[in-house]
PLY file of the C-alpha trace (Angstrom):
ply
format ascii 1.0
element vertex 443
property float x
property float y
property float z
element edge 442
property int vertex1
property int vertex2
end_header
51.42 -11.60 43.66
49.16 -13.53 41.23
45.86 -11.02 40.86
44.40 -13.62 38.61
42.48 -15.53 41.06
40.89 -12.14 42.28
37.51 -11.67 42.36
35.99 -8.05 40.67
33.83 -6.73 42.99
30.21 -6.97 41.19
27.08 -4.57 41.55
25.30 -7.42 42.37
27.34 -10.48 43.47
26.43 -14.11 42.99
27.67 -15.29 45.77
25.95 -16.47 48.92
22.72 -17.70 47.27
21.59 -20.32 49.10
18.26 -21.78 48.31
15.52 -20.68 46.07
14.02 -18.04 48.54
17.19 -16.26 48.52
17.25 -16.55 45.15
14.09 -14.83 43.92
14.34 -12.05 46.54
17.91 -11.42 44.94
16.66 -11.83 41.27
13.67 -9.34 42.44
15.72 -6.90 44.08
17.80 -6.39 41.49
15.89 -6.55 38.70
13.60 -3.92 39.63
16.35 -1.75 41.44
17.75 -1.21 38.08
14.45 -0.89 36.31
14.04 2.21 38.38
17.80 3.30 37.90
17.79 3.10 34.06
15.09 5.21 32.63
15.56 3.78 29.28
15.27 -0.19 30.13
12.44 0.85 33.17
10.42 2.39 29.84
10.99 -0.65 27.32
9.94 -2.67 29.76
6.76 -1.02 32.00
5.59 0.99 28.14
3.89 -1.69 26.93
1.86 -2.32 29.74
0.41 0.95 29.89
2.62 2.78 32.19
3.19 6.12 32.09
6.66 7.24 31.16
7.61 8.82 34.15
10.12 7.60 36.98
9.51 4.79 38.13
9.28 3.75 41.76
9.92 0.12 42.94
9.36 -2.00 46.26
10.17 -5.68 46.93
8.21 -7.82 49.72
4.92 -5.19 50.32
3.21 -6.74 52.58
-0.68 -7.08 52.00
-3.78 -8.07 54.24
-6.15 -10.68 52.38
-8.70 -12.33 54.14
-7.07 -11.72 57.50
-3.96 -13.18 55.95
-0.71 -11.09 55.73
0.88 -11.93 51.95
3.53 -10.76 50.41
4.10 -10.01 46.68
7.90 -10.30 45.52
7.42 -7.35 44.39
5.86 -3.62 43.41
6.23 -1.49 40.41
4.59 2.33 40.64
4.99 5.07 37.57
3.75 8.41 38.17
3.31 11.37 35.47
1.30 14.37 36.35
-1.94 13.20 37.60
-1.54 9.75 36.35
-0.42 6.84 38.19
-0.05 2.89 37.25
1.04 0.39 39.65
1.76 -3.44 39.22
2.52 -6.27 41.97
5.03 -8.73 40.80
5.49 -12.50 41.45
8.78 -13.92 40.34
10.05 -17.47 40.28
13.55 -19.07 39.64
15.08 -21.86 38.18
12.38 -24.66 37.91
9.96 -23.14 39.98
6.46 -22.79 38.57
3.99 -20.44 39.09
0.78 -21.22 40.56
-2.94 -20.84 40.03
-3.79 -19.70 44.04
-0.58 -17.46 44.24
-1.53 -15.56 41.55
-4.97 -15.38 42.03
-4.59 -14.18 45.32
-2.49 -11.34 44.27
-5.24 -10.88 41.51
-7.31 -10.27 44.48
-4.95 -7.59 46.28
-4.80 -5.59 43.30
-8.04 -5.22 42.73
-8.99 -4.13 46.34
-6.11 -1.59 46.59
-6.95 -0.28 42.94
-3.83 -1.52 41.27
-3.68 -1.81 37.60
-1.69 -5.07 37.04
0.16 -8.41 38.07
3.47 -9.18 36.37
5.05 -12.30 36.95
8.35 -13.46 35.52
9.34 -16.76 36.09
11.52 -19.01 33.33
8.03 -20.67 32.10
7.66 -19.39 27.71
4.23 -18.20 27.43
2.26 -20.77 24.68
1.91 -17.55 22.33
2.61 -13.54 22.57
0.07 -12.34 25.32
-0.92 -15.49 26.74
-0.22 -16.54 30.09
1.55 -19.69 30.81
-0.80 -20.40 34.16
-4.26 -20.17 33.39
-6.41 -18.30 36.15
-9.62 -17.24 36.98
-11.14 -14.96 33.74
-12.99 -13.03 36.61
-10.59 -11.66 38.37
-9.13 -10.14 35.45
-12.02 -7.94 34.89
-10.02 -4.85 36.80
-7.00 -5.88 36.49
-4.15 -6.68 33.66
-2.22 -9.52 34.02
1.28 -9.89 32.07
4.09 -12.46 32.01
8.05 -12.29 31.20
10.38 -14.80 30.92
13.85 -14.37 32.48
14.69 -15.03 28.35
12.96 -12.09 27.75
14.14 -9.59 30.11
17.57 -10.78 29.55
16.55 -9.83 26.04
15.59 -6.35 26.73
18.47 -5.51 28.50
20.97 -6.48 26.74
19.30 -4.99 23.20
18.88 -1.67 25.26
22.18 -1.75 26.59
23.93 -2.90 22.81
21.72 -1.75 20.19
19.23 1.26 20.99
21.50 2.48 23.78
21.34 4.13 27.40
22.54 7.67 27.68
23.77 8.03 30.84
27.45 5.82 31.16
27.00 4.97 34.73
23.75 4.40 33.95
24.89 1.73 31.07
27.06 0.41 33.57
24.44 -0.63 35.88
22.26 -2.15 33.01
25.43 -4.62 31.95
25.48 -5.60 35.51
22.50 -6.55 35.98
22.93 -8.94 32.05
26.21 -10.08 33.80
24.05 -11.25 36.59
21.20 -13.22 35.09
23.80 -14.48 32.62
25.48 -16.22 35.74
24.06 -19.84 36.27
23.46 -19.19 39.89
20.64 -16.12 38.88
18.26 -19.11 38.66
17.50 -17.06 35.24
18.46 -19.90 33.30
17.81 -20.76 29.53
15.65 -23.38 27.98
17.29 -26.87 29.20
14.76 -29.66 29.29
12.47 -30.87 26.61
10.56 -32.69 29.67
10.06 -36.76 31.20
8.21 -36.92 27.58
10.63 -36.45 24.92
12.35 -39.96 25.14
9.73 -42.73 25.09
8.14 -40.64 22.24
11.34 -39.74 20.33
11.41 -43.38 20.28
7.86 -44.17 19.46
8.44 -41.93 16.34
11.55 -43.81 14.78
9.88 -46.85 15.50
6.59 -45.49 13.54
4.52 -46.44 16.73
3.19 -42.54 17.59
-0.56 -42.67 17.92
-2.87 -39.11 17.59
-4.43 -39.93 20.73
-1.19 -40.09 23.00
-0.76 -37.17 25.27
2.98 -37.76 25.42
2.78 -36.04 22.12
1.11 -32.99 22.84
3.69 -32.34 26.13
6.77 -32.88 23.40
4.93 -30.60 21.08
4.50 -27.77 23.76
8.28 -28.38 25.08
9.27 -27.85 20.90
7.30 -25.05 20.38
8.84 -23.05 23.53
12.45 -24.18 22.31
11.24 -22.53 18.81
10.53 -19.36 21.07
13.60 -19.63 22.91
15.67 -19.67 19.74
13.96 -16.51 18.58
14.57 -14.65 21.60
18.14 -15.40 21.48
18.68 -15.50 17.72
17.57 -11.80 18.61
19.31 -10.69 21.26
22.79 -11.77 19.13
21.12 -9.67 16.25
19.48 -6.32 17.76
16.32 -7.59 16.19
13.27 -8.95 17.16
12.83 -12.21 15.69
9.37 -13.82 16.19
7.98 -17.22 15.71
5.26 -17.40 12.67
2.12 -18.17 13.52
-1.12 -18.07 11.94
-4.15 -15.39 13.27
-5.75 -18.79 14.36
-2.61 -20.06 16.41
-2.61 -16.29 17.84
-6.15 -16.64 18.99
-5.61 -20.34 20.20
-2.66 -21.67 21.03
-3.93 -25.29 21.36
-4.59 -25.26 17.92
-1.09 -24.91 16.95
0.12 -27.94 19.51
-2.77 -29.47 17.86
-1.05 -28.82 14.65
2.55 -29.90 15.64
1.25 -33.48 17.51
-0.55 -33.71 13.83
2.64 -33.60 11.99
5.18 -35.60 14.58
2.13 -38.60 14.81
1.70 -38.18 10.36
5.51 -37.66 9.07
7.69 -37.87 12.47
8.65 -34.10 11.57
7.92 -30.72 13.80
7.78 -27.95 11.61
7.88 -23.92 12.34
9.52 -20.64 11.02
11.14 -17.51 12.26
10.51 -13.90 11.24
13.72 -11.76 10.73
13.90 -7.95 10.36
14.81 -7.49 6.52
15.89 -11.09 5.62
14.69 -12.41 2.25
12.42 -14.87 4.11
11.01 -16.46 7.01
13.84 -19.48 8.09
12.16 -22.51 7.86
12.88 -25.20 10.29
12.14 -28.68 10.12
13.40 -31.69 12.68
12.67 -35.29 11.39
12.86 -37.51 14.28
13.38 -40.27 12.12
16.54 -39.31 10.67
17.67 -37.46 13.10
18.02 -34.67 10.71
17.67 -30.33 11.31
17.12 -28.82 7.73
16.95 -24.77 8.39
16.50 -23.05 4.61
15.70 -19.40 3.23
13.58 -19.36 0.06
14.67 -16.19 -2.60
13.14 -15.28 -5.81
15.64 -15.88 -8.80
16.38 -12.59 -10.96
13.61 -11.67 -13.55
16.07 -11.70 -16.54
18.91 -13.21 -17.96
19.38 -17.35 -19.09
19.27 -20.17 -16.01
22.84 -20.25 -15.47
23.03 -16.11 -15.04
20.44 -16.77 -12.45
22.52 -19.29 -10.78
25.73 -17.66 -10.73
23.83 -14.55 -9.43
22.97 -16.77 -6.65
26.22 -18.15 -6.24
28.25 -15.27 -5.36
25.95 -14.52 -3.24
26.98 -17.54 -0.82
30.41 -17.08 -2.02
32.18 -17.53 1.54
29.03 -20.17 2.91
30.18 -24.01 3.87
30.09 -26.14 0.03
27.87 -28.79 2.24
24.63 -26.32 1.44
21.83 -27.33 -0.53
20.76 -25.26 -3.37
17.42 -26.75 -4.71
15.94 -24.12 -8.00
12.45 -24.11 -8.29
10.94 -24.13 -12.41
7.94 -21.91 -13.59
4.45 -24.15 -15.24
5.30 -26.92 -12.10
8.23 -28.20 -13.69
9.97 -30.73 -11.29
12.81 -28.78 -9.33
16.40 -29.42 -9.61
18.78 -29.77 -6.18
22.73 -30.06 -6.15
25.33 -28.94 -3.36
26.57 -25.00 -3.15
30.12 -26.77 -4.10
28.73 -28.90 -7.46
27.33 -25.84 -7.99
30.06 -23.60 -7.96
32.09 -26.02 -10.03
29.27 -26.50 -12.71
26.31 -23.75 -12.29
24.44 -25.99 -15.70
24.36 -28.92 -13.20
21.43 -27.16 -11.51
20.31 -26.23 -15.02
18.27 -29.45 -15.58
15.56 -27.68 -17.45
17.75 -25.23 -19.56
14.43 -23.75 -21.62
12.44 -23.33 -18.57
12.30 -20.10 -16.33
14.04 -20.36 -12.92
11.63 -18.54 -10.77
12.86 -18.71 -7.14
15.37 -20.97 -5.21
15.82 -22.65 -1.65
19.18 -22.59 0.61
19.43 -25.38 2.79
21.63 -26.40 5.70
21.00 -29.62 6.93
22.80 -30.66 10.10
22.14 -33.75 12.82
19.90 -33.96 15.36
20.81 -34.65 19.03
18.99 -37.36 20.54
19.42 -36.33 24.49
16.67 -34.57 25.93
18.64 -32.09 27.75
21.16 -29.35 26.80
25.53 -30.28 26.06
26.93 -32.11 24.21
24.34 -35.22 21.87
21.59 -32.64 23.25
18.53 -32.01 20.65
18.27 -28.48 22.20
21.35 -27.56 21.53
21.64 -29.16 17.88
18.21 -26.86 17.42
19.66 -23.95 18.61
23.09 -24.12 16.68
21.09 -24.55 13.41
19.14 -21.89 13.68
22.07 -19.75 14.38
24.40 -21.16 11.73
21.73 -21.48 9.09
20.85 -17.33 9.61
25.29 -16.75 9.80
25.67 -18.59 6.89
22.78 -18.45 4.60
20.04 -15.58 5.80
22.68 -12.48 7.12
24.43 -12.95 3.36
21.12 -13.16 0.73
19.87 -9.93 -0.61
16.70 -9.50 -3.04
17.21 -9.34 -6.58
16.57 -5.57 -7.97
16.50 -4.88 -11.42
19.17 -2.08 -13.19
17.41 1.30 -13.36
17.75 2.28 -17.32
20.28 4.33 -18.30
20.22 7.77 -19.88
21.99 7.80 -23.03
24.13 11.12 -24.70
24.03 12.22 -28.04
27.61 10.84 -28.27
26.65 7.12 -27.96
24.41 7.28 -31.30
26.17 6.32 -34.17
25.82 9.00 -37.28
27.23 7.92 -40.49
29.79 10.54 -41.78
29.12 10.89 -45.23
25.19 12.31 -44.30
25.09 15.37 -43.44
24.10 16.16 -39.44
21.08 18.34 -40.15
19.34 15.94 -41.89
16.44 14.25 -40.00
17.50 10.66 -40.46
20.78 11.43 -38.44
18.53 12.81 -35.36
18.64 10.60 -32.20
16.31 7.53 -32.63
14.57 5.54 -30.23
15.60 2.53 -32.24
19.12 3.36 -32.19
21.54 1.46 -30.13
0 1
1 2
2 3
3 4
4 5
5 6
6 7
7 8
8 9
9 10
10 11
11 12
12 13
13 14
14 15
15 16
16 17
17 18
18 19
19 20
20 21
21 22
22 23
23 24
24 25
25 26
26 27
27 28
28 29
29 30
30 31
31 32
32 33
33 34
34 35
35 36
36 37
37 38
38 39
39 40
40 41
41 42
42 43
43 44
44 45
45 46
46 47
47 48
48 49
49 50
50 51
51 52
52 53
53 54
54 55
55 56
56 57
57 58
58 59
59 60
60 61
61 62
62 63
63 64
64 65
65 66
66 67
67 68
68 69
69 70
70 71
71 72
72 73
73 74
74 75
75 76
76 77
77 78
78 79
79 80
80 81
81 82
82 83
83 84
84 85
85 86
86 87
87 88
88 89
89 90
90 91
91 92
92 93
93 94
94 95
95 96
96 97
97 98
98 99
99 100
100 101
101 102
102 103
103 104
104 105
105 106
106 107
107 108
108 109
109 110
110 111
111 112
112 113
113 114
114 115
115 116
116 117
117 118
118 119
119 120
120 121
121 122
122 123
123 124
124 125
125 126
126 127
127 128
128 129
129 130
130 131
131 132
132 133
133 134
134 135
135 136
136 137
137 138
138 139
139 140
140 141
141 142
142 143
143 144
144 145
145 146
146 147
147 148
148 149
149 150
150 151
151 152
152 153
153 154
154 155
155 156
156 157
157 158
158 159
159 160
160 161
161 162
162 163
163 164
164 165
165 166
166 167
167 168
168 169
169 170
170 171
171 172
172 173
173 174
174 175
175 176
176 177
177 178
178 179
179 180
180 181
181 182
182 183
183 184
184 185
185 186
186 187
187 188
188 189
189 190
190 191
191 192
192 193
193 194
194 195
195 196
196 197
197 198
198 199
199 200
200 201
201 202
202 203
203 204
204 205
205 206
206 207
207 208
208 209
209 210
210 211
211 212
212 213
213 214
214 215
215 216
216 217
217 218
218 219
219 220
220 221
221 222
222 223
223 224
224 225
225 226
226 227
227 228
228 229
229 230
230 231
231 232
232 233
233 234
234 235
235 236
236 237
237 238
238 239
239 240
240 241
241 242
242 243
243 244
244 245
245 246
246 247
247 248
248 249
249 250
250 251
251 252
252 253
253 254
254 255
255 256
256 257
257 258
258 259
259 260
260 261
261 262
262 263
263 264
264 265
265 266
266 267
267 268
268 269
269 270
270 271
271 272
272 273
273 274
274 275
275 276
276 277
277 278
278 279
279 280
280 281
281 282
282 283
283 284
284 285
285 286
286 287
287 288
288 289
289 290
290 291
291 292
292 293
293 294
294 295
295 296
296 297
297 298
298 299
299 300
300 301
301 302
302 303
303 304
304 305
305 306
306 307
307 308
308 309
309 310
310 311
311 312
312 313
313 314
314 315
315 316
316 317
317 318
318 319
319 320
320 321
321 322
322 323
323 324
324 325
325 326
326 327
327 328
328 329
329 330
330 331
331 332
332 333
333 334
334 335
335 336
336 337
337 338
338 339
339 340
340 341
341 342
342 343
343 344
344 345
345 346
346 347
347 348
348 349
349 350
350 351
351 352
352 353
353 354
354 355
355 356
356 357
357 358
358 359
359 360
360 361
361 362
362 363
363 364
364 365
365 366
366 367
367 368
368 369
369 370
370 371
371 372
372 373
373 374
374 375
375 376
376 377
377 378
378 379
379 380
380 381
381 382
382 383
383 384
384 385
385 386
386 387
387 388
388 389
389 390
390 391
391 392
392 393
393 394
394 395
395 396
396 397
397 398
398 399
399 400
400 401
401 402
402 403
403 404
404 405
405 406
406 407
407 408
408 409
409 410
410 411
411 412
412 413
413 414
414 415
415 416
416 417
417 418
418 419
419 420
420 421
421 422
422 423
423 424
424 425
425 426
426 427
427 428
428 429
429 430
430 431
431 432
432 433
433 434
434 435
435 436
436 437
437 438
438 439
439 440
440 441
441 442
């Protein structure tokens, strides 16, 4: 009997998902069935909307009267501690499916009459910064109530840090949690990943190399917004491999408008063909820079580190060195010179065969240095194999595995205490003498 081609009976099956109704109500159902299971992932994820941390209580398909028109939200979250209660409606969408402006106003609408306090809606849209909504509705109607956004990324997220890294106590309960990752893991969740950089990214992919890009094109502007969710993407899932959340860096201004920072990006791709942005990791040296050149076709992901405060140029090199000691010879080590001396850059393998190669200015100070890995850039505008997500993605993750998880700050040696054995007396004096008493100038 081969038991290979068995099936394992799943918490929440797959199978049988036919269309995108069926789809959401599944996704629904058993997202918030285990939100309300899991006290621990039900908390990381209502908390910072203002629930309460009691249980949690959760509906799918409440049916409302608006207008004299019966609607009904996806779903309903409710958390109840003593006398205080918070309740949220929830919209969810799958796969490609877009939220929209009258949907979600409407619900808006419903909350507000019955006294609610929010509307979450999760849907596999990236919001265009943290605490922004990716569908722009009606400022009014958010005068009484809160209105929040996940992505499917980012509950995926959640539960599998809760589940890996900060842990649930109960087993079962642990259990349920990796079923539900196993299930919006599974392609037909409709939970999907980042997979299209949009109709846009060819005609001006090749606009760029051919140095044709105007400011004024709003081709631009969509590739810019479809980069800048990949860069949010890759944090999200940089961090759920680490435990960690990793951010995107923005400036206060990007925070407070996000059109300023596709602003920013168009800028760049229309002036020097390059997109530009950085990640924030918990307790890494730096930020990991990341530029794409469209014009070469190149990804070059680096970490910058201050060079030790003592010691001659090739003692700060070789400090670096073993450092990277088990990193690909194919990096790029570039040293940077105090008093804006021009830097110096040579492979990690030159480097480990001659450190003085990367010595070029031997009197002058090293004062900090930048790893590079520099890798090709996929031309396809979708995800697999040529794909320029992918290529993105698999920089940023081999840059951090074999450049930013292995650098550690320099710290100078504490001074040591020295014993009256260490100082040198000369035999022939005799030991109660004051010149034979321990110096500070004595070695």
């Amino acid at each position: 009997m081969d038991e290979k081609s068995w099936n394992v009976a799943r918490l929440i099956p797959t199978s049988g998902i036919n269309g995108a109704e069926e789809q959401e109500r599944r996704a629904t159902s058993a997202l918030l069935a285990v939100m309300s299971s899991v006290k621990e992932f039900g908390r990381v994820m209502t908390g910072p909307l203002g629930a309460p941390s009691g249980q949690l209580e959760t509906f799918i398909e409440v049916p409302f009267d608006l207008n004299g028109k019966r609607i009904f939200p996806d779903g309903l979250i409710r958390a109840r501690r003593g006398s205080k209660s918070w309740t949220a409606l929830v919209e969810v969408k799958t796969g490609t499916n877009e939220l929209t402006v009258q949907q979600l106003e409407n619900y808006l609408d419903v909350a507000r009459e019955n006294g609610f306090d929010a509307l979450i809606t999760i849907s596999n849209q990236l919001p265009p910064s943290p605490g922004v909504h990716p569908t722009p509705v009606d400022g009014r109607k958010l005068r009484k109530v809160a209105l929040h956004h996940w992505s499917w990324t980012e509950v995926l997220t959640q539960a599998v840090m809760q589940k890996e890294y900060r842990g649930v106590a109960d087993p079962e309960q642990a259990w349920i949690l990796g079923e539900l990752v196993r299930y919006l893991e599974h392609p037909k969740s409709g939970a999907m990943s980042f997979e299209d950089m949009g109709a846009q990214w060819v005609p001006v992919r090749d606009a760029v190399q051919a140095g044709t890009l105007r400011a004024s094109d709003k081709a631009a502007l969509d590739v810019s917004s479809s980069f800048d969710a990949l860069i949010r993407f890759a944090a999200l899932r940089l961090g759920r491999r680490l435990g960690a959340e990793v951010t995107p860096v923005l400036t206060r201004a990007e925070v407070a408008n996000p059109a300023s920072r596709l602003a920013a990006l168009s800028a760049g791709l229309v002036k020097t063909g390059n997109f530009s942005a950085a990640l924030r990791i918990p307790n890494a040296v730096s930020d990991l820079a990341i530029v794409v050149d469209l014009r070469s076709s190149k990804i070059t992901c680096s970490f910058d580190i201050d060079a030790p405060r003592e010691g001659r140029s090739t003692t700060r090199i070789n400090w670096l060195v073993r450092q990277l000691k088990d990193s690909p010879g194919t990096l790029r080590i570039e040293a940077h010179f105090a008093r804006g001396r021009a830097d110096a850059a040579e492979l990690l393998r030159d480097v480990r065969e001659n450190p003085a190669k990367l010595a070029t200015e031997p009197t002058k100070e090293i004062k900090s240095f930048t790893i590079a890995h520099v890798s090709g850039a996929g031309s396809k505008r979708s995800t697999g194999r040529g794909g320029f997500i992918d290529s993105v993605l698999d920089a940023v993750d081999a840059s951090y595995e074999e450049i930013g998880q292995r650098l550690k700050a320099w710290a100078a040696t504490p001074p040591r205490l020295r014993s009256d054995a260490e100082v040198e007396v000369e035999v022939d004096v005799p030991a109660n003498l004051p010149s034979a008493a321990l110096s500070s100038q004595d070695e």
